[in-house]
N, CA, C and O atoms as a DFTB+ gen file, in Angstrom:
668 C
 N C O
     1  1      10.917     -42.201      10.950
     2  2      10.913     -40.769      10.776
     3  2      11.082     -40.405       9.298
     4  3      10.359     -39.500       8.883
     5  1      11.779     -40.879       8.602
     6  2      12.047     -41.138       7.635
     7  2      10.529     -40.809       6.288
     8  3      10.508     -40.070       5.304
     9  1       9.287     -41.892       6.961
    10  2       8.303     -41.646       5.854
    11  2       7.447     -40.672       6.435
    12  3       6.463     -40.343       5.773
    13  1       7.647     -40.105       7.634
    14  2       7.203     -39.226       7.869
    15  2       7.843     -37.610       7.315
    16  3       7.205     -36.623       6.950
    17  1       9.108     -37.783       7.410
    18  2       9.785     -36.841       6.689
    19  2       9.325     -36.764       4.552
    20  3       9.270     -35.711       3.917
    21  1       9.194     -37.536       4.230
    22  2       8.852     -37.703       2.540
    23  2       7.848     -37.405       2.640
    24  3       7.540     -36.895       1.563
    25  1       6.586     -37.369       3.662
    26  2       5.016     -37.152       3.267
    27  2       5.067     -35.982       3.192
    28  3       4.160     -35.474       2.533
    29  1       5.983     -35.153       3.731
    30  2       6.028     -33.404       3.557
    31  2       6.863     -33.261       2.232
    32  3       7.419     -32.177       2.053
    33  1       6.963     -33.946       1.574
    34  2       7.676     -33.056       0.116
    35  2       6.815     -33.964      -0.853
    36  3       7.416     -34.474      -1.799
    37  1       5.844     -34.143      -0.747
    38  2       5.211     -35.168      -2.279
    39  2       4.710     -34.155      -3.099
    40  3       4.348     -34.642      -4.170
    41  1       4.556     -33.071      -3.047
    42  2       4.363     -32.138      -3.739
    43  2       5.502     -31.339      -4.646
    44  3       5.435     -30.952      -5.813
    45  1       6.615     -31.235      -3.635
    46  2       7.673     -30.795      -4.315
    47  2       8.768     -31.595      -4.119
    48  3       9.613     -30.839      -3.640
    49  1       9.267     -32.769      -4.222
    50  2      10.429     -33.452      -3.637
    51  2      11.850     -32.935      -4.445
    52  3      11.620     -32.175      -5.386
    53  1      13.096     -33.214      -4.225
    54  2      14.192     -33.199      -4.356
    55  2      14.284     -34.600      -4.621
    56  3      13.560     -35.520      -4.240
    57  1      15.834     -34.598      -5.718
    58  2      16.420     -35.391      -5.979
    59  2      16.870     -36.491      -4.603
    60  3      16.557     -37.681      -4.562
    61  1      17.632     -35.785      -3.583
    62  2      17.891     -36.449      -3.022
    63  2      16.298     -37.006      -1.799
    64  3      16.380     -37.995      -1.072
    65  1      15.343     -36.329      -1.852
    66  2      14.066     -37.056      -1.652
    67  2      13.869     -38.416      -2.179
    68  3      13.690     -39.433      -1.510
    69  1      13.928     -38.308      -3.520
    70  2      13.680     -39.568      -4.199
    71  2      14.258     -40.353      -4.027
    72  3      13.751     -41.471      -3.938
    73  1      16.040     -40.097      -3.852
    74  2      16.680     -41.157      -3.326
    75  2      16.748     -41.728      -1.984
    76  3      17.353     -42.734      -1.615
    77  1      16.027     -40.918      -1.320
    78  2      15.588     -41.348      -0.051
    79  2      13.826     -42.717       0.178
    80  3      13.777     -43.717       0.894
    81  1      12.689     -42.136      -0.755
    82  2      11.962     -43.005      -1.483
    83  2      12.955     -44.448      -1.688
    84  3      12.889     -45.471      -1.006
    85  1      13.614     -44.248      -2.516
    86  2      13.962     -45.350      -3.013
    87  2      14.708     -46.170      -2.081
    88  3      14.728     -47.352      -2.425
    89  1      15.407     -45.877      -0.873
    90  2      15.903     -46.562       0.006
    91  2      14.889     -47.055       0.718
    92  3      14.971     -48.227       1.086
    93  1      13.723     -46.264       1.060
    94  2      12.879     -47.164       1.901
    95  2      11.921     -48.041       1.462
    96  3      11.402     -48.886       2.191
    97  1      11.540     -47.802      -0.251
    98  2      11.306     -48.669      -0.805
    99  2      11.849     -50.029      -0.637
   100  3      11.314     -51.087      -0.307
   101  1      13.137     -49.695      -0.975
   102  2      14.335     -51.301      -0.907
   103  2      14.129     -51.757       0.357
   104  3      13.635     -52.882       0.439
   105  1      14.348     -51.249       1.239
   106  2      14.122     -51.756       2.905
   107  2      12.756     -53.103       2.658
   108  3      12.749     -54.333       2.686
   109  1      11.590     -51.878       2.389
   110  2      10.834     -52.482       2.411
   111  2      10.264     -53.518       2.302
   112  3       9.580     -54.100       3.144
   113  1      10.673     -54.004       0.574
   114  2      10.687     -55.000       0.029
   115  2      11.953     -56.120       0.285
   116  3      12.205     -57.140      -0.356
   117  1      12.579     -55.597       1.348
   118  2      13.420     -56.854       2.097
   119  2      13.117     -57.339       3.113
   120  3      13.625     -58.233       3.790
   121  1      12.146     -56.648       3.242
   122  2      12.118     -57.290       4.860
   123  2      10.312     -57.926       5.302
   124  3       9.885     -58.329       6.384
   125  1       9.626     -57.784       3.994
   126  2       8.678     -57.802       3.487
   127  2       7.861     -59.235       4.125
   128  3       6.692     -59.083       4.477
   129  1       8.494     -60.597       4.260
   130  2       8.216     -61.632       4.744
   131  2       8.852     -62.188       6.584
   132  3       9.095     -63.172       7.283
   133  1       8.840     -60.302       6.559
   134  2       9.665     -60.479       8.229
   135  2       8.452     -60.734       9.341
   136  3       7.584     -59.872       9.211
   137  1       8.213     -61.524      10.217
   138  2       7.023     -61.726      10.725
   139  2       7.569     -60.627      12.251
   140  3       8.777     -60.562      12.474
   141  1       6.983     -60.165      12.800
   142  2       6.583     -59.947      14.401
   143  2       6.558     -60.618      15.135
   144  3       5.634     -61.405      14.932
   145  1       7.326     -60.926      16.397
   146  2       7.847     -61.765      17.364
   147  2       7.344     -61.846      18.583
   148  3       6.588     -62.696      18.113
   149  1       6.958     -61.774      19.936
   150  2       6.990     -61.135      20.842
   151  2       7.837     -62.594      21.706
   152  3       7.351     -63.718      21.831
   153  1       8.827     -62.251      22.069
   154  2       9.527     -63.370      22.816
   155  2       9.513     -63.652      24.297
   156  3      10.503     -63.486      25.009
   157  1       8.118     -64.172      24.812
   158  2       8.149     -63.927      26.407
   159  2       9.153     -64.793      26.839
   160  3       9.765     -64.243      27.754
   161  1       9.554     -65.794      26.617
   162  2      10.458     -67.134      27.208
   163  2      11.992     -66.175      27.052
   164  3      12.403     -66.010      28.201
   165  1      12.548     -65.785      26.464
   166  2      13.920     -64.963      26.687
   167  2      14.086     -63.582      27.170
   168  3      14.207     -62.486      26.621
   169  1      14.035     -64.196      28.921
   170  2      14.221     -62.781      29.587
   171  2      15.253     -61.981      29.545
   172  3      15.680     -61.738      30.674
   173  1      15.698     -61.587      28.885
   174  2      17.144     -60.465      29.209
   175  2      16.859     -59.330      30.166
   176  3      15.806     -59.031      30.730
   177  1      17.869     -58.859      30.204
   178  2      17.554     -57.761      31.580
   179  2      17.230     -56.488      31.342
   180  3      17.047     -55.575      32.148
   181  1      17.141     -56.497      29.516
   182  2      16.426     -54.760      28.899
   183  2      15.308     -54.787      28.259
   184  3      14.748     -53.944      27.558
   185  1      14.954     -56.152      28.661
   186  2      13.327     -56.532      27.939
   187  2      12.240     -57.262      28.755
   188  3      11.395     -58.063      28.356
   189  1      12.481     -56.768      30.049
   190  2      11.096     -57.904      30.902
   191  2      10.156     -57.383      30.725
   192  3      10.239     -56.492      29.879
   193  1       8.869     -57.584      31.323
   194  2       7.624     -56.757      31.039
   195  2       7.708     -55.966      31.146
   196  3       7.119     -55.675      32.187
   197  1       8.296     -54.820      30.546
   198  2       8.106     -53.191      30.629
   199  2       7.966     -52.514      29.045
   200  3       8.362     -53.155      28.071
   201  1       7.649     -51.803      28.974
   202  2       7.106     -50.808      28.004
   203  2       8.903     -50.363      27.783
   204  3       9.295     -49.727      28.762
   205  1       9.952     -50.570      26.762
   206  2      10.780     -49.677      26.670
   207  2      10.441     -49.237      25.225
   208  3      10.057     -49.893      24.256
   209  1      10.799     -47.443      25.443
   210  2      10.993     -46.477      24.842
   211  2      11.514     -45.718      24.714
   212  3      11.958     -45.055      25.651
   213  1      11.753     -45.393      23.199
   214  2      12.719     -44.403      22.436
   215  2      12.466     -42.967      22.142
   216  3      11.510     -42.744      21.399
   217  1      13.013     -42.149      22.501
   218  2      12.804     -41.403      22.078
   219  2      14.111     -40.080      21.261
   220  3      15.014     -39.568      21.923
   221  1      13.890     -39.819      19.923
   222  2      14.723     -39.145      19.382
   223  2      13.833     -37.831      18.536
   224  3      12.618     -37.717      18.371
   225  1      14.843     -37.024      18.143
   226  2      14.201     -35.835      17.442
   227  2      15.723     -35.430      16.693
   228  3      16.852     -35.418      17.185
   229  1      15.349     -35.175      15.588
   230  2      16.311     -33.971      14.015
   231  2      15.839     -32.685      14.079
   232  3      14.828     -32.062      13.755
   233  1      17.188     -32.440      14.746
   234  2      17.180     -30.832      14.654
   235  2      16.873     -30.033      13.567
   236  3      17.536     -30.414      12.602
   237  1      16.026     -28.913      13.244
   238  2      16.094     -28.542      12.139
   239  2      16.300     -28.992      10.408
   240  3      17.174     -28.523       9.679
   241  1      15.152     -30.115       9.956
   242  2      15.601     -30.858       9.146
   243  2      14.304     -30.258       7.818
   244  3      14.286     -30.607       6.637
   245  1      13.550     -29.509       8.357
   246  2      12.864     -28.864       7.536
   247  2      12.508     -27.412       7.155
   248  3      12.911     -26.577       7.965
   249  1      12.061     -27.102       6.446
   250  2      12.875     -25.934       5.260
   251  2      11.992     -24.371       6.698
   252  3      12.237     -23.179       6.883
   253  1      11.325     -25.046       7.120
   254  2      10.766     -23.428       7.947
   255  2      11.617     -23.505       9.418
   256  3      11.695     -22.739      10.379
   257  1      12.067     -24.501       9.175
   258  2      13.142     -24.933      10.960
   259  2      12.975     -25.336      11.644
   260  3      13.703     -25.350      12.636
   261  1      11.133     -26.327      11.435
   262  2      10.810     -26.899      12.688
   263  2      11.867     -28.602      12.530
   264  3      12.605     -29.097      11.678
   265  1      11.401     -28.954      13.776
   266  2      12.214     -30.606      13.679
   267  2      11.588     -31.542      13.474
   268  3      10.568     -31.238      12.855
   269  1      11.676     -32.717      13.705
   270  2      11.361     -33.802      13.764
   271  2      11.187     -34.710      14.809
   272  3      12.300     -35.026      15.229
   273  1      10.219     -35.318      15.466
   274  2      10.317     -36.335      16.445
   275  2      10.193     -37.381      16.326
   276  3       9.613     -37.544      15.252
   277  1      10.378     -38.263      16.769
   278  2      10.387     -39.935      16.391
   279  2      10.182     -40.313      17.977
   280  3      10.409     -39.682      19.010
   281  1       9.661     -41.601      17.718
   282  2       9.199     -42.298      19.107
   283  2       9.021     -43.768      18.737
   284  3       7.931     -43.875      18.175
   285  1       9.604     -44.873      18.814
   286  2       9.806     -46.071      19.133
   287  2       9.320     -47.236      20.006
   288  3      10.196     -47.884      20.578
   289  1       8.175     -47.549      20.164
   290  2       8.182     -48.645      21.680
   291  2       7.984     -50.147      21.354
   292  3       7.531     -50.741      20.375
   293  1       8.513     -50.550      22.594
   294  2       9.094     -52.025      22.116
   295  2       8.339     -52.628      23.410
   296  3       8.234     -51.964      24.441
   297  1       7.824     -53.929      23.284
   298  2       7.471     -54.564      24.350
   299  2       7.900     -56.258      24.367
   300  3       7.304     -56.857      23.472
   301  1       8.613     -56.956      25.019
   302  2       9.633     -58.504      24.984
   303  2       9.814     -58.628      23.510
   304  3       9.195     -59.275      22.665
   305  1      10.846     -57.819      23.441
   306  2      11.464     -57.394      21.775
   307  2      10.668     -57.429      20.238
   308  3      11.044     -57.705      19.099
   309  1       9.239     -56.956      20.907
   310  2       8.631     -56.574      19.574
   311  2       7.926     -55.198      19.159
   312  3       6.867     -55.022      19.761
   313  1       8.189     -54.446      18.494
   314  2       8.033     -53.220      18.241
   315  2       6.680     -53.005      18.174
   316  3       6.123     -53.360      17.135
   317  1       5.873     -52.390      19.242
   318  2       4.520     -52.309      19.331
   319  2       4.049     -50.958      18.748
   320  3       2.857     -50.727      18.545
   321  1       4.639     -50.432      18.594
   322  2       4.223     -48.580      18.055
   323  2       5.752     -48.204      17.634
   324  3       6.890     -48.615      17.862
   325  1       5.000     -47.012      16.760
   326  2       6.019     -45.951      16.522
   327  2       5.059     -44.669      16.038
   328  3       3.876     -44.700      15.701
   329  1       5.988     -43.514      16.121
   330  2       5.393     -42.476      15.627
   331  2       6.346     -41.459      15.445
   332  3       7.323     -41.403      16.192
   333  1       6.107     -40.333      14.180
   334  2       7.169     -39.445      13.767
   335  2       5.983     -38.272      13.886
   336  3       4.834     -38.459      13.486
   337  1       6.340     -37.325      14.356
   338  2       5.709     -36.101      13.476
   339  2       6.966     -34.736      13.422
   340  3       8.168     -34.605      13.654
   341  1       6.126     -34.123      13.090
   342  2       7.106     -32.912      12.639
   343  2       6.609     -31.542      14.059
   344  3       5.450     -31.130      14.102
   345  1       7.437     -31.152      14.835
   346  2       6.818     -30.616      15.936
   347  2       6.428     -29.219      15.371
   348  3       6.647     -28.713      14.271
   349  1       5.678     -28.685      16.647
   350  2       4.963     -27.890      16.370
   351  2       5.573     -26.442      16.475
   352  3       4.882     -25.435      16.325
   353  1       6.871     -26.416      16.736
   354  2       7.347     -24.634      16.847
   355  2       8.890     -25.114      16.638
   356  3       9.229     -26.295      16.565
   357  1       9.678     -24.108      16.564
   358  2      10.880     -23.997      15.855
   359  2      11.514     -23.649      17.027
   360  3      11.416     -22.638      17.722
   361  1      12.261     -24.771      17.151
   362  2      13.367     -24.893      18.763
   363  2      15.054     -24.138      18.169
   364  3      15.706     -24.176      17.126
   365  1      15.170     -23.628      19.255
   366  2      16.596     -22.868      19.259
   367  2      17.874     -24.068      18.925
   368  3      18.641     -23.753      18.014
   369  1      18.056     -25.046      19.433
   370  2      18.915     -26.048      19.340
   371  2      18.503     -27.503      19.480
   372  3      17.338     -27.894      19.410
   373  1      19.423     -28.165      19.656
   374  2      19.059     -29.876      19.325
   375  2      18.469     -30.400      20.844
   376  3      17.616     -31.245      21.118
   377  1      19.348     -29.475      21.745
   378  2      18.962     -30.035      22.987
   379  2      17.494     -29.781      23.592
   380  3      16.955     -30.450      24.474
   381  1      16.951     -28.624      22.898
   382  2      15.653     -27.773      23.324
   383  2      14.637     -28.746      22.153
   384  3      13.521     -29.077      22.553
   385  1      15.088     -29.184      20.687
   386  2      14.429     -30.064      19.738
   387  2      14.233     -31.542      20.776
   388  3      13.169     -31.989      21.204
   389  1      15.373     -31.991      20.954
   390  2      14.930     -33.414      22.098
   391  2      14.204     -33.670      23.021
   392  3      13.734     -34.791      23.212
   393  1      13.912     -32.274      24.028
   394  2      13.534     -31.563      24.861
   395  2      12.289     -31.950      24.270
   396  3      12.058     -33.159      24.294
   397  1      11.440     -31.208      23.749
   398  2      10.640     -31.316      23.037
   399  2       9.785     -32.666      22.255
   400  3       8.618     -33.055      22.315
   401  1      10.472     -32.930      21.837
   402  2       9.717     -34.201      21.878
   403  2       9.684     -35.339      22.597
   404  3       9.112     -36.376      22.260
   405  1      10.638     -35.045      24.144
   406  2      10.195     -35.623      24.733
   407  2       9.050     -35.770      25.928
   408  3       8.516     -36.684      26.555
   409  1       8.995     -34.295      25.863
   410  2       7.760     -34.189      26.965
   411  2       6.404     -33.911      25.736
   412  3       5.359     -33.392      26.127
   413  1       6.561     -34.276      24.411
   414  2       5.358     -34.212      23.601
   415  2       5.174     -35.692      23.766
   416  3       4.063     -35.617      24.291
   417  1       5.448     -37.154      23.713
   418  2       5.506     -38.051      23.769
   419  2       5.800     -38.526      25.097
   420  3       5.490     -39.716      25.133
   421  1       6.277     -38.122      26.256
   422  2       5.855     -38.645      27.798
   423  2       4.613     -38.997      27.897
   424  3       4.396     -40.203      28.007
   425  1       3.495     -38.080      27.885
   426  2       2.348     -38.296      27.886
   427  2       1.253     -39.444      27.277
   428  3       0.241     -39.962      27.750
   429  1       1.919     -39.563      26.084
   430  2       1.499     -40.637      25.131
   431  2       2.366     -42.288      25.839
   432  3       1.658     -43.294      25.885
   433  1       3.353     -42.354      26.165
   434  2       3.687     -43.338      26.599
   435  2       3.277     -43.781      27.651
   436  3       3.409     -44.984      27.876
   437  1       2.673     -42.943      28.572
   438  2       2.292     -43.220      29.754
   439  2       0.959     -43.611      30.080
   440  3       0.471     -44.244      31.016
   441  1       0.400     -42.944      28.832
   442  2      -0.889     -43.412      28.504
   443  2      -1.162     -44.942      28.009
   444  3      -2.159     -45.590      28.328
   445  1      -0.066     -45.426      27.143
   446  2       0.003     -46.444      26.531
   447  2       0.440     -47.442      27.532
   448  3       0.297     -48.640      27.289
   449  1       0.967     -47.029      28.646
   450  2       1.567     -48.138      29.998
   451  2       0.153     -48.044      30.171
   452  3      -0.488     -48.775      29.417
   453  1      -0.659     -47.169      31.155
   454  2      -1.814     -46.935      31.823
   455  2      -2.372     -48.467      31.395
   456  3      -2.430     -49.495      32.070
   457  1      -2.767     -48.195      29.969
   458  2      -4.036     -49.257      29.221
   459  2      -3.706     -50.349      29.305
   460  3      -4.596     -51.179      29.490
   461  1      -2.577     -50.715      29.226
   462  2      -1.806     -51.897      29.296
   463  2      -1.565     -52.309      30.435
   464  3      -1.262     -53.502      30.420
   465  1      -1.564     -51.831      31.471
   466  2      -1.330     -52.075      33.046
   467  2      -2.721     -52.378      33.283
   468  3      -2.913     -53.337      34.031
   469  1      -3.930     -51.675      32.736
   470  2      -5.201     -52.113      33.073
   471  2      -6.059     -53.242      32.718
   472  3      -7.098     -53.745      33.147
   473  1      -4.958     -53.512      31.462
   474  2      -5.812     -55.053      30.869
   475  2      -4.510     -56.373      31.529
   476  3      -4.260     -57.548      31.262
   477  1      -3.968     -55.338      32.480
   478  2      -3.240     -56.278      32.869
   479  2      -1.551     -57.201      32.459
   480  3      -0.746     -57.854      33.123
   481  1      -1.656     -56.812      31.144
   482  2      -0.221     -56.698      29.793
   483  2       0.589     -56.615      30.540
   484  3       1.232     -57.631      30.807
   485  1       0.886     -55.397      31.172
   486  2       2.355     -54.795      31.639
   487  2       2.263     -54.516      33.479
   488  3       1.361     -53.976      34.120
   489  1       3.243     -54.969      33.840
   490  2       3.660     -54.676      35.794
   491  2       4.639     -53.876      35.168
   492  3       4.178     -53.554      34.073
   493  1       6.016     -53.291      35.362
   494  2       6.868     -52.823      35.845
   495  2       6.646     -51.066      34.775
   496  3       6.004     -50.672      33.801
   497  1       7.503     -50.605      35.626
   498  2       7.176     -48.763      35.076
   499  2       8.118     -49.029      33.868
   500  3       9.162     -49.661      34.028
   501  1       7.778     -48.591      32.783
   502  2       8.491     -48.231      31.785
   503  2       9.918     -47.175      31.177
   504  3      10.120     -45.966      31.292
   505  1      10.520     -48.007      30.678
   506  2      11.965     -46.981      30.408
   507  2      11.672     -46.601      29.443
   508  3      10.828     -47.064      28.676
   509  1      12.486     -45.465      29.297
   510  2      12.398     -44.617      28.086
   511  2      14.026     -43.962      28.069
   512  3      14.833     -43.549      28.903
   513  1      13.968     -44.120      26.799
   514  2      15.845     -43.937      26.434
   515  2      16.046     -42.785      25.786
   516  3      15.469     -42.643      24.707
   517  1      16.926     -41.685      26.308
   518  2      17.280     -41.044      25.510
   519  2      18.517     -40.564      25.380
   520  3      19.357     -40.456      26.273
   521  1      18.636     -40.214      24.007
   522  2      20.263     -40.588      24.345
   523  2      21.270     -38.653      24.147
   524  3      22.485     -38.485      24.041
   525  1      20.437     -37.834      24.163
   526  2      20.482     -36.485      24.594
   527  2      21.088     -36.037      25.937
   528  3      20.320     -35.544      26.763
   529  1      22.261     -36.150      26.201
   530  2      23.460     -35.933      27.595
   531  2      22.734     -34.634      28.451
   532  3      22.510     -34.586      29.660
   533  1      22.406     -33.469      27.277
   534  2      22.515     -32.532      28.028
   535  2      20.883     -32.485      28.460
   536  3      20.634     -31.679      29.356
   537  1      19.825     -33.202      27.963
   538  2      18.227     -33.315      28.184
   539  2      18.664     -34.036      29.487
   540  3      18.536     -33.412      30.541
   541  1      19.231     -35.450      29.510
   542  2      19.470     -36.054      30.811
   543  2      19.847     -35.158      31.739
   544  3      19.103     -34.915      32.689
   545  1      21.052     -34.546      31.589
   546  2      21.361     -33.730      33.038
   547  2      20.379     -32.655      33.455
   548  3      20.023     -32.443      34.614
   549  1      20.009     -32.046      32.446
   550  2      18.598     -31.333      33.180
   551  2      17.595     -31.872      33.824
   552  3      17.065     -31.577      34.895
   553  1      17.335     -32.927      32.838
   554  2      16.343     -33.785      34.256
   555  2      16.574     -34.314      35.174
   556  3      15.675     -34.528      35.988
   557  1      17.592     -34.641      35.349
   558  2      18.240     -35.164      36.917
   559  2      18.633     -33.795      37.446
   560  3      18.036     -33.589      38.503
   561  1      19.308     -32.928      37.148
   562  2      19.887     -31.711      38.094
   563  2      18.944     -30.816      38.414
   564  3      19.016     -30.213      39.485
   565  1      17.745     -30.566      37.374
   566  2      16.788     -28.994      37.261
   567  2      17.799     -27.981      37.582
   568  3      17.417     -27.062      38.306
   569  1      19.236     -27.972      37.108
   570  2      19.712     -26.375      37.497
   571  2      20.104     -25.745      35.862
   572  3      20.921     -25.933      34.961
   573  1      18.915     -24.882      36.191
   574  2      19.048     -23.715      34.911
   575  2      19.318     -22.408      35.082
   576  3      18.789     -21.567      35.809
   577  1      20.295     -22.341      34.247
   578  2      20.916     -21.024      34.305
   579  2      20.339     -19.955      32.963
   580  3      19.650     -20.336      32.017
   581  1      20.757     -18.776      33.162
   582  2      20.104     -17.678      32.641
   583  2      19.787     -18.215      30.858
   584  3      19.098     -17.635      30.019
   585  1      20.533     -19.441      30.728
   586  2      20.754     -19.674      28.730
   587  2      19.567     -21.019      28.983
   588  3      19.175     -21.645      27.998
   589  1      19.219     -21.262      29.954
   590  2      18.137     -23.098      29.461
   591  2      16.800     -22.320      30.499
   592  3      15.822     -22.953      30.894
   593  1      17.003     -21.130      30.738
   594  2      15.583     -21.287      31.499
   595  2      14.523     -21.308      30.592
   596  3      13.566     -22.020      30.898
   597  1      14.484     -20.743      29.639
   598  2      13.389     -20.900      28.431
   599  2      12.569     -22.753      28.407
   600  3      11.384     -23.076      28.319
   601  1      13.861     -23.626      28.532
   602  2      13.658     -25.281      28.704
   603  2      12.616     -25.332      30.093
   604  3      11.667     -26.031      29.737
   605  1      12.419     -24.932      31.369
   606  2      12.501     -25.304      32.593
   607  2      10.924     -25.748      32.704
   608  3      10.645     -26.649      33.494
   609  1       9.567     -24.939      31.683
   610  2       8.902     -25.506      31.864
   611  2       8.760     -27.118      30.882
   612  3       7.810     -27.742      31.354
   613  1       9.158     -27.592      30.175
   614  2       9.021     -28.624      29.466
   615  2      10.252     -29.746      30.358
   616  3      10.339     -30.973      30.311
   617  1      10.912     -28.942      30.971
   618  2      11.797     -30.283      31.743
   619  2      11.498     -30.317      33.157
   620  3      11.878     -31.378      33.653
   621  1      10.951     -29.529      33.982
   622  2      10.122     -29.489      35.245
   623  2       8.667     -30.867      35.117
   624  3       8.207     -31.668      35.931
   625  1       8.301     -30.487      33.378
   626  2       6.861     -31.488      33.543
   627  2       7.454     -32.758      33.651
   628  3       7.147     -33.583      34.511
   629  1       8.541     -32.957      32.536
   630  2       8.887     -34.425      32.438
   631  2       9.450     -35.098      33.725
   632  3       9.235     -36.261      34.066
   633  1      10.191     -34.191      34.371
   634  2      10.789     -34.814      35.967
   635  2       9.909     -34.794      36.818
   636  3       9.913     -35.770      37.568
   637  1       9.089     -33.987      37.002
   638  2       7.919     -34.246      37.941
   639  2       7.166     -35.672      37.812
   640  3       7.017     -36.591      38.618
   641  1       6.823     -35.518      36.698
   642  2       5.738     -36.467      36.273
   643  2       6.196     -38.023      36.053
   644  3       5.495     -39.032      35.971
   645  1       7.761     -37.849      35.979
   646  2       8.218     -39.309      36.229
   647  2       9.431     -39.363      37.166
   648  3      10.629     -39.358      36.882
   649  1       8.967     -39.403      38.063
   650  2       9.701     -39.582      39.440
   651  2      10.452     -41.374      39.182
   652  3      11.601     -41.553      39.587
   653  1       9.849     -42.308      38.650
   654  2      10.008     -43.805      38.401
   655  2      10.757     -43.936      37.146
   656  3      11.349     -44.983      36.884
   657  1      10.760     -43.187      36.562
   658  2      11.120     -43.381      34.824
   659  2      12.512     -43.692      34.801
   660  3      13.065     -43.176      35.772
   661  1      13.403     -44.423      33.971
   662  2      14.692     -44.439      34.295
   663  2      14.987     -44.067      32.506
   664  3      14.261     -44.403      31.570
   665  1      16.070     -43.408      32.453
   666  2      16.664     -42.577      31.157
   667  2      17.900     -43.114      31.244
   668  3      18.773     -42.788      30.440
């Protein structure tokens, strides 16, 4: 999320921009001769053939108020995708920002099981993690009261649509 966040200030960055540059620079160049793994022989019990995925979002981290989303997926502990963007409308709070990018990225993950289930890659339904308390209880409860009904269509799609999904 991170170099997705710097591609929006190369025009005008801040000090502490640059020092942000410069950390992922350093990353970079450490980890530079790190190869990609995919470990089928070590089954653990949060990595069998399934698609797991992340999903997070930064509340309000840019100057007009929209957020940030980030998305993570991992397949027998090797990081097969990622993606950041900056969403598309300016959410009231963190829980409605999480909200949000997670039913912007349901779709995309499920798509990415689909293809992979069709070439055969992946059997089991895919997890997806999030670590948003109050996004979880809406999707397990659907009870909205007069302050989250604004949420109900973006958390109605995601519970519908994954009846299998485990959070």
């Amino acid at each position: 999320m991170t170099v997705s966040y710097l591609t929006t200030k190369v025009t005008d960055p801040s000090h502490q921009d640059i020092r942000k540059l410069d950390r992922v620079m350093g990353y970079i160049l450490h980890i530079r001769d790190y190869d990609l793994r995919f470990n089928r022989t070590a089954r653990d019990s949060t990595d069998k053939e399934q698609i797991i995925a992340y999903v997070d979002a930064s509340f309000c981290v840019h100057s007009d108020g929209k957020s940030q989303s980030g998305l993570v997926v991992r397949y027998y502990g090797g990081t097969i995708a990622t993606k950041s963007t900056k969403q598309s409308m300016v959410s009231k709070s963190s829980t409605e920002s999480e909200l949000i990018a997670l039913s912007d990225y349901y779709t995309w993950i499920m798509q990415l099981h689909e293809c992979l289930k069709e070439l055969g890659i992946v059997t089991a339904v895919p997890v997806i993690h999030q670590d948003n308390e109050s996004v979880i209880k809406l999707l397990t409860s659907r009870n909205f009261s007069h302050r989250t009904r604004y949420l109900k269509a973006r958390t109605l799609y995601v519970a519908d649509e994954s009846k299998d999904i485990r959070y």
